[in-house]
N, CA, C and O of each residue as an XYZ file, in Angstrom:
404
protein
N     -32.028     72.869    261.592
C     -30.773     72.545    262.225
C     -30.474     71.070    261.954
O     -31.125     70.158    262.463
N     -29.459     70.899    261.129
C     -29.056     69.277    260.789
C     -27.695     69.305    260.666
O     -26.927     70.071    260.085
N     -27.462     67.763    261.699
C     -25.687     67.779    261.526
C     -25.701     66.587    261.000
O     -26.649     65.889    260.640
N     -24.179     66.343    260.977
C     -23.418     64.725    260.442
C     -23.099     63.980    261.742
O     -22.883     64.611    262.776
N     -23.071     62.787    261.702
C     -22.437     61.856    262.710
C     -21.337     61.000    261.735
O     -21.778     60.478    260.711
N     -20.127     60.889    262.019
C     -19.196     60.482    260.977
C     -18.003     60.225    262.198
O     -17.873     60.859    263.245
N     -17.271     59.197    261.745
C     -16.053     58.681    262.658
C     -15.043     59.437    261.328
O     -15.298     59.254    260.138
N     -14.116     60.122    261.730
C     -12.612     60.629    261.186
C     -11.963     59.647    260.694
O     -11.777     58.670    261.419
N     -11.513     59.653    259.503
C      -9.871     59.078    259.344
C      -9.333     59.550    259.523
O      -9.422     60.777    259.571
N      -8.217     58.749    259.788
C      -6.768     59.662    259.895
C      -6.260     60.231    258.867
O      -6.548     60.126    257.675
N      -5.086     61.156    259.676
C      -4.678     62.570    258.466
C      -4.083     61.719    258.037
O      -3.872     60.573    258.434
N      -3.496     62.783    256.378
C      -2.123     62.320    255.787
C      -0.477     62.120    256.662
O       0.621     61.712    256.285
N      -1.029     62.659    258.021
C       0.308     62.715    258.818
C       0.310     61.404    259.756
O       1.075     61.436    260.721
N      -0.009     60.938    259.677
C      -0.822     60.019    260.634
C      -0.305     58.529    260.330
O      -1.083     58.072    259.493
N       0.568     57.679    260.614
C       0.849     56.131    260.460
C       0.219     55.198    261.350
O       0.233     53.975    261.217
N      -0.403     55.935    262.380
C      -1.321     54.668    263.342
C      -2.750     55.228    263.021
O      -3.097     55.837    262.009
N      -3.419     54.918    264.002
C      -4.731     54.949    264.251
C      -5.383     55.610    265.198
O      -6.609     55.578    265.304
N      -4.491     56.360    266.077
C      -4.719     57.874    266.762
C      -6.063     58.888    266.705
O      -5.955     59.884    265.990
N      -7.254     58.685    267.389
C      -8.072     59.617    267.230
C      -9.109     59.106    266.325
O     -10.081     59.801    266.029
N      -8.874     57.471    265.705
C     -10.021     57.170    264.694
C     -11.428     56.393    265.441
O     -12.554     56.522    264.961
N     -11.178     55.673    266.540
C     -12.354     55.177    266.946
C     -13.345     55.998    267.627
O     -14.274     55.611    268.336
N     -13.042     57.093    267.335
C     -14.384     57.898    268.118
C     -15.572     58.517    267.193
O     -15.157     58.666    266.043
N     -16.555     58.811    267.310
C     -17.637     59.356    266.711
C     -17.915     61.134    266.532
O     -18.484     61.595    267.521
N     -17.764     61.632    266.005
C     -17.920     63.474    265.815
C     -19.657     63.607    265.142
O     -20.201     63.140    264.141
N     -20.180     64.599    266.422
C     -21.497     65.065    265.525
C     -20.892     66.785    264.944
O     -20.208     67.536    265.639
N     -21.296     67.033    263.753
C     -20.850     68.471    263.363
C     -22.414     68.965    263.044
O     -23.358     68.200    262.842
N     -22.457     70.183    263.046
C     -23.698     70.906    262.024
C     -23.448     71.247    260.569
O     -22.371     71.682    260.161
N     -23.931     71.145    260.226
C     -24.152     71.489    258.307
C     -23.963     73.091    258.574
O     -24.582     73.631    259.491
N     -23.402     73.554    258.039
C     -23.819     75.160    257.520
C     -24.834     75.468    257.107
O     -25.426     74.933    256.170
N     -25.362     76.849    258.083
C     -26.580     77.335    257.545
C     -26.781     78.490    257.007
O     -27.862     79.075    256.957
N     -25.467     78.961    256.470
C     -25.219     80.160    255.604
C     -23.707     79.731    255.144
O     -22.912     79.025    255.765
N     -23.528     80.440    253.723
C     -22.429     80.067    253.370
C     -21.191     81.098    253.575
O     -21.235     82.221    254.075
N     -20.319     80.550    253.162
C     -18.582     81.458    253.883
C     -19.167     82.359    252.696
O     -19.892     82.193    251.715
N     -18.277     83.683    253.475
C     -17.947     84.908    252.056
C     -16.506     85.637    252.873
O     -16.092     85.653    254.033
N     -16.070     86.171    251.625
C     -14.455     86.590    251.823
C     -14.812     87.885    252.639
O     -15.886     88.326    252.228
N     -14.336     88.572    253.552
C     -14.330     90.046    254.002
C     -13.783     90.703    253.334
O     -12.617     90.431    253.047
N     -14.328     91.676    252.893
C     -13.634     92.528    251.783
C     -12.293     93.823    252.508
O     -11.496     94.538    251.902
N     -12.483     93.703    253.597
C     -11.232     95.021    253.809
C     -10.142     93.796    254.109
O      -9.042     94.162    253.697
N     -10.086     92.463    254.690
C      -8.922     92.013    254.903
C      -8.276     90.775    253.971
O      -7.119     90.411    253.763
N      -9.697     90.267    253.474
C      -9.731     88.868    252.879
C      -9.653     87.519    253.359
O      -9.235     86.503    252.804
N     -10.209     87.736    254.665
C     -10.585     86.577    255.510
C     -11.994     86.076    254.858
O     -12.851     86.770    254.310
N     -11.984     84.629    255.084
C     -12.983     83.864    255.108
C     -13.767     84.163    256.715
O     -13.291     84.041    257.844
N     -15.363     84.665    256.194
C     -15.661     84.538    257.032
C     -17.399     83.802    257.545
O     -17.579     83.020    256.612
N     -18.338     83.703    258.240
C     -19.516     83.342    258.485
C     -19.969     83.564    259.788
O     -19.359     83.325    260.830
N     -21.113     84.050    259.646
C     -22.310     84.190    260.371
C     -23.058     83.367    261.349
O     -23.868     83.725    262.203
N     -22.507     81.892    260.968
C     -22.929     80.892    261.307
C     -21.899     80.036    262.656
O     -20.827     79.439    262.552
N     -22.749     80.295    263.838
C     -21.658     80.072    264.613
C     -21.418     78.311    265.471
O     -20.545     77.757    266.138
N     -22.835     77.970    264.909
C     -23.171     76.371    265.065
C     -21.708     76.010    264.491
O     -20.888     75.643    265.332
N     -21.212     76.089    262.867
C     -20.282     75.497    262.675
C     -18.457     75.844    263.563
O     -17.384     75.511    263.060
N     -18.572     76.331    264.476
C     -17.920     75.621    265.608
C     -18.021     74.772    266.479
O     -17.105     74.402    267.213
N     -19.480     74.261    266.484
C     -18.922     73.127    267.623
C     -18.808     71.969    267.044
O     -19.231     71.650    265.932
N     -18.348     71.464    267.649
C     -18.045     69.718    267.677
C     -17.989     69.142    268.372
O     -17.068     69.287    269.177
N     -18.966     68.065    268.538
C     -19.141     67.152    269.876
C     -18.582     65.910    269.408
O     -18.871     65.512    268.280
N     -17.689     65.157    270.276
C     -17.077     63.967    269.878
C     -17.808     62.711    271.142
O     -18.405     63.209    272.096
N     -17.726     61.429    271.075
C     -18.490     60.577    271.646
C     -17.584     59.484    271.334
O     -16.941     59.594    270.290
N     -17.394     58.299    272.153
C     -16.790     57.661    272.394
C     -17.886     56.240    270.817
O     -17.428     55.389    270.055
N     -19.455     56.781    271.094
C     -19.818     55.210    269.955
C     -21.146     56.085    268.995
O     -21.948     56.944    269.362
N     -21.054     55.801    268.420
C     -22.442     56.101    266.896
C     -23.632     55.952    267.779
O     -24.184     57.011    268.077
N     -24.186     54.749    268.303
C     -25.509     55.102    269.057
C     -25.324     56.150    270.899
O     -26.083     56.002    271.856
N     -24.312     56.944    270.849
C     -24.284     57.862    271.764
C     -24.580     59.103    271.223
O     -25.294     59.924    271.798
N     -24.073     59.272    270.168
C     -23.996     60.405    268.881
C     -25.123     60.768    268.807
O     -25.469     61.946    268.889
N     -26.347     59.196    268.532
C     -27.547     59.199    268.122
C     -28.340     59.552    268.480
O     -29.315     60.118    267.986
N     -27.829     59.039    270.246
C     -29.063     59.317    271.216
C     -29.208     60.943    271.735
O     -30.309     61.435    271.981
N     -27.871     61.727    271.866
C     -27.730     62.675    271.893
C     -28.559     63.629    270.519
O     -29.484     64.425    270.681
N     -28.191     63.420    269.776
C     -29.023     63.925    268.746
C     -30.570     63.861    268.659
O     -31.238     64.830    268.297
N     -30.930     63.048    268.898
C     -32.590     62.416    269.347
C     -33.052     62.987    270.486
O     -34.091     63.637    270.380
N     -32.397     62.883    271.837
C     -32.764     63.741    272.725
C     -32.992     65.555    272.401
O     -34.029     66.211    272.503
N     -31.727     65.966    272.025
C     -31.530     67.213    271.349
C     -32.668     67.902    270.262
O     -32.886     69.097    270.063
N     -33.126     67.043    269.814
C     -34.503     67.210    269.022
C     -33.696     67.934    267.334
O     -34.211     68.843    266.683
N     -32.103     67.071    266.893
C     -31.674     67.439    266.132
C     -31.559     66.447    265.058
O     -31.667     65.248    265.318
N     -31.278     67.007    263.492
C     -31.887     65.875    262.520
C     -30.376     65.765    261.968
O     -29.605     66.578    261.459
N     -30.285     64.182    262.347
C     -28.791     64.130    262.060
C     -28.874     62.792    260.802
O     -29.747     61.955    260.570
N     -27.802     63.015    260.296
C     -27.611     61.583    259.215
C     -26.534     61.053    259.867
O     -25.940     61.887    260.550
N     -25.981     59.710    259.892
C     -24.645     59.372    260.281
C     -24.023     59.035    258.843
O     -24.712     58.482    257.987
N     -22.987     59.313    258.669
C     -22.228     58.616    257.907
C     -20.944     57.832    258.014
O     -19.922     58.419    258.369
N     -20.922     56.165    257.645
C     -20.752     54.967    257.761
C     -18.937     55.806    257.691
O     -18.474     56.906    257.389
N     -18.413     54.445    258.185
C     -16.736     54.949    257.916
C     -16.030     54.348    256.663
O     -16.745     53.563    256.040
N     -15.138     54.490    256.305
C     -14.860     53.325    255.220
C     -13.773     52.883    255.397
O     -12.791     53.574    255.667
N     -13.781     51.340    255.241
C     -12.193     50.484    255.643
C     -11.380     50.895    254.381
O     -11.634     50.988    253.180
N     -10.352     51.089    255.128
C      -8.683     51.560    253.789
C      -8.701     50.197    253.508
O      -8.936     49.250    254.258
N      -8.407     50.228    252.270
C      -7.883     49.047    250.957
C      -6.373     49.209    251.564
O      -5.586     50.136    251.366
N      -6.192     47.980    252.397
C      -4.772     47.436    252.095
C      -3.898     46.749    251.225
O      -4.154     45.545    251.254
N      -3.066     47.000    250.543
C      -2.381     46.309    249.228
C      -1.104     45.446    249.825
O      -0.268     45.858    250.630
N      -1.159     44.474    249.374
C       0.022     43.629    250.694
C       1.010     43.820    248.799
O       0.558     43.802    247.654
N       2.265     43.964    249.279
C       3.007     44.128    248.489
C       4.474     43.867    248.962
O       4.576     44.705    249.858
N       5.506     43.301    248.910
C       6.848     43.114    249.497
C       7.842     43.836    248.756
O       7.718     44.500    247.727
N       8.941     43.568    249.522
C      10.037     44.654    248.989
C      10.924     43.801    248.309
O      11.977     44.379    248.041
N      10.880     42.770    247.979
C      11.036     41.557    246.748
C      10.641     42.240    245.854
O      11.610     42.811    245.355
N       9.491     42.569    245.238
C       8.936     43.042    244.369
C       9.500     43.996    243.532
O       9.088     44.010    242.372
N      10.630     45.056    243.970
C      11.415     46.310    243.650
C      12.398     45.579    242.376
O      12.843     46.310    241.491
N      12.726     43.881    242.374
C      14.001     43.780    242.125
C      13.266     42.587    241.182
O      14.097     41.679    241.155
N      12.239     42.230    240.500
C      11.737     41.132    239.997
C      12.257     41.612    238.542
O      12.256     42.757    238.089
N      12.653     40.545    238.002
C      12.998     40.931    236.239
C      12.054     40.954    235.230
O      12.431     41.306    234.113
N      11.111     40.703    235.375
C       9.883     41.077    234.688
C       8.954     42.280    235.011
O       7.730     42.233    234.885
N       9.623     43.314    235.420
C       8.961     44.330    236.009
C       8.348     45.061    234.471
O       8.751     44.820    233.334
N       7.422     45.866    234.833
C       6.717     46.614    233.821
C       7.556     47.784    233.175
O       7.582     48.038    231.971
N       8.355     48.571    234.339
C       9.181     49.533    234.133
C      10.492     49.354    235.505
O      10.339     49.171    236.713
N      11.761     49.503    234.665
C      12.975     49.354    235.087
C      12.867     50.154    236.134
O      12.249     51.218    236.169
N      13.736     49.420    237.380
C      13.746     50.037    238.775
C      15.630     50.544    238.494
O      16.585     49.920    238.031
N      15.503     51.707    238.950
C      16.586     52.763    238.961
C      16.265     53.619    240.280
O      15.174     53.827    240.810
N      17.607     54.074    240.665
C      17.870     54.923    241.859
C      17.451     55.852    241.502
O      17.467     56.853    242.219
């Protein structure tokens, strides 16, 4: 039995930061999906991969996991590359390729 400890980014729908500072432990799958053949649902056996425990910090995640007697990895979050760029920029005459409507 081994899960992940991993903080979420945000979706593609997402312009703030809604739901990112928290910590999620998941389980790994311990059997893999297969299609049902009379309907064509995805389906599994494996019912660990429903839960999800969420935690407010990484060493709560941890300790929970440690108590639990479960073998978890965490994985680190990664900061988004911000590109500072202005809207000057649209209209510069040395552009690489001509700006058109």
């Amino acid at each position: 039995m081994s899960a992940r400890i991993f903080s979420p980014a945000r979706t593609a729908m997402q312009s703030g930061k809604a739901k990112t500072g928290r910590w999620v432990l998941e389980f790994e799958p311990e059997s893999p999906r297969r299609i049902d053949p009379l309907m064509g649902y995805t389906t599994s056996s494996d019912m660990k991969s429903q839960i999800k425990l969420v935690f407010e910090t990484r060493e709560e995640a941890q300790a929970y996991a440690e108590a639990n007697g479960i073998a978890a990895r965490v994985e680190e979050p990664k900061e988004p590359r911000r590109r500072q760029i202005s809207y000057a920029e649209n209209f510069r005459y040395d552009r690489k390729t001509p700006w058109t409507h």
